[in-house]
N, C-alpha and C positions, 0 to 999 in steps of 0.2 A: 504494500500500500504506500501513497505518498508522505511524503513526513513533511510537518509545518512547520513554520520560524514564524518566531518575533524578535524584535532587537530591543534588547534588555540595557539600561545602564545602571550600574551599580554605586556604592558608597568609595568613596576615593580612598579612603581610610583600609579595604582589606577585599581581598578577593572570594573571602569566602562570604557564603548568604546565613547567617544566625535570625537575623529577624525583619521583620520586614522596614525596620528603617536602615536596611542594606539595599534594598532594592527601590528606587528612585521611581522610576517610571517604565513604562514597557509599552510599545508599539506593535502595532502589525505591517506589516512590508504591501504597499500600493498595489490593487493587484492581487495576483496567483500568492500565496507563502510559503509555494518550494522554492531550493534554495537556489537550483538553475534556472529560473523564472523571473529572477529581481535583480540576481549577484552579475550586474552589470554596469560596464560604464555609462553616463550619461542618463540613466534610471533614476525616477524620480524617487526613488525607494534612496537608492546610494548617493544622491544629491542633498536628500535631505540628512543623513547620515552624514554625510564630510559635512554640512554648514553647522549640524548642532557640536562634531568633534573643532573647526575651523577654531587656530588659538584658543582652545577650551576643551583641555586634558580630561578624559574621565574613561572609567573603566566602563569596558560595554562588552558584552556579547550577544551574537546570533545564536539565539537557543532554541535548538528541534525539540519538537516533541517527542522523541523518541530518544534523546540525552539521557545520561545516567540519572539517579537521584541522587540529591544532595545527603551529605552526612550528618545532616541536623534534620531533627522531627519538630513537626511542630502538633497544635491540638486541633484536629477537626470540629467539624460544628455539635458533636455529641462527646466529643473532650477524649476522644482518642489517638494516641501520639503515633503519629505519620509520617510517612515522607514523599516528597516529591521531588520530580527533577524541577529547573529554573523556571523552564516555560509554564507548567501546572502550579507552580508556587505563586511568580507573579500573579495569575488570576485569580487565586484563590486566596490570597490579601488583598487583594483589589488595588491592584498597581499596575494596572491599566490604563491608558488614552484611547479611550474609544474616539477621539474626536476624527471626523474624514481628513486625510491631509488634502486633497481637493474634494467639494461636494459636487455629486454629478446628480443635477436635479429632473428628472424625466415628467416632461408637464405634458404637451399639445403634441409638438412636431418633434419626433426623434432626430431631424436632421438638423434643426437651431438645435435641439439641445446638445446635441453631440458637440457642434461647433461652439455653443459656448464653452460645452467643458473641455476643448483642444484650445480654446484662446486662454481659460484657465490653467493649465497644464504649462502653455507657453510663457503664459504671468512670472507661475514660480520659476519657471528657470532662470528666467532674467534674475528672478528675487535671491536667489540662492546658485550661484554657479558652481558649476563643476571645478574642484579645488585641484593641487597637482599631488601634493605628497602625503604619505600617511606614517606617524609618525609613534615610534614606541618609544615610552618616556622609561618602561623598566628595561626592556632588553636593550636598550638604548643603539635603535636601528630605526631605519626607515622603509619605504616602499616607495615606488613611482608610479603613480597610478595611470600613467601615460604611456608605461613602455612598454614596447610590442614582444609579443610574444605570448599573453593569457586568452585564449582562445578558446571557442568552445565549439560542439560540434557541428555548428552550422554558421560558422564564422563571424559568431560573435565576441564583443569586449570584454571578457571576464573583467571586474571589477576586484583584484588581488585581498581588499582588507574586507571582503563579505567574509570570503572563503579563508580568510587566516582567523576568522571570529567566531569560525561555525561549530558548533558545540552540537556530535549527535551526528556526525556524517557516516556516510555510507549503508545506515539501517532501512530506507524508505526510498520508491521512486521518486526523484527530481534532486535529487541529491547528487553532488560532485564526484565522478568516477573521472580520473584520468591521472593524467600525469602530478606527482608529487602529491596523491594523497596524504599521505604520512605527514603534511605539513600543516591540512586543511586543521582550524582549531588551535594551533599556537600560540596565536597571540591571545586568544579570548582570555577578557577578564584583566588584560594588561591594562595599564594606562595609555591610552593613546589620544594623540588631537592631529589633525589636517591643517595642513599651511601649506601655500605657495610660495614658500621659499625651501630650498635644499637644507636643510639641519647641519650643521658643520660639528665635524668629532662625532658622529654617528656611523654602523657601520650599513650598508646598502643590500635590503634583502632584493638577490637578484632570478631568485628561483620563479618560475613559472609553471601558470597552469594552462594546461591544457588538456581539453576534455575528450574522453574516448569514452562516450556511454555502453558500449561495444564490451567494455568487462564488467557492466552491472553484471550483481550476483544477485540480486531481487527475485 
């Protein structure tokens, strides 16, 4: 079956989740919420992601539904001590943004309303542009969200810091199979912010993805 993501940002303070004033706020990705569906350049999903990292460090991850569970329990609603992985937990403390990042309002004409919500769509990106680099304040490395080479199987832009954030890969269809899985998930839960400028004394992650759906095991 497919596995879903939302993009979680955490307490700056620790990367593990004890309670819920660990867990800040939590979204759902624009769109599909597998993780080959969103984890693209130029995606408004990953646009809005680099403006809310853009100079303003904070730890985040893309967390599947199908992630481990966390090693702290907490009390269900009949006082039974549980657990969950990140993505069940944020909703279950209600550390959710339900709010639409564009509203697509369907009145009269499906063809004005389409069109206003492509002129909407075009809004934000002016309002939020696509940033260059992504930045780890712990491993104290960067990415280039520019360089060629992150591909996917139908020659698209892999988007490098979806897929270094993804927590829960390879258990569900739409999920990353290809080149340098073993990397997918690394950085989740780091500290990271987006800037268009190069970080000097950092070292430069130059691995690339590139996707081969072709050895799903699903």
């Amino acid at each position: 079956m497919g596995q879903g993501y939302k993009i979680i940002l955490l307490s700056t303070r620790d990367k593990r989740v004890r309670n819920d004033k660990k867990i800040i706020t939590s979204f759902y990705p624009c769109g599909s919420i597998k993780l080959m569906m969103f984890s693209f350049i130029d995606y408004l999903t990953t646009r809005r992601v680099e403006n809310i990292l853009f100079e303003n460090p904070q730890r985040i991850v893309v967390a599947g539904d199908y992630a481990d569970e966390e090693p702290q329990t907490y009390k269900n609603e009949v006082g039974e001590s549980v657990k969950d992985n990140l993505y069940d937990w944020s909703r279950k403390l209600n550390k959710e943004d339900e709010t639409p990042y564009i509203q697509y309002e369907h009145k009269d004409n499906r063809e004005e309303d389409f069109a206003a919500y492509m002129k909407a769509v075009e809004e934000k990106k002016i309002a939020e542009p696509h940033r260059r680099y992504a930045i780890n304040e712990d491993k104290k490395m960067f990415v280039d969200l520019d360089a060629d080479g992150n591909i996917s199987d139908d020659g698209g832009r892999i988007h490098p810091l979806m897929l270094l954030l993804a927590e829960g890969n390879s258990r569900g269809g739409g999920d990353y199979w290809g080149k340098n899985m073993r990397l997918v998930g690394s950085w989740a839960r780091d500290l990271i912010r987006v800037s268009d400028t190069k970080p000097e004394g950092y070292k430069e992650f130059k691995h690339r993805f590139k996707e081969d759906y072709k050895t799903y095991h699903g």
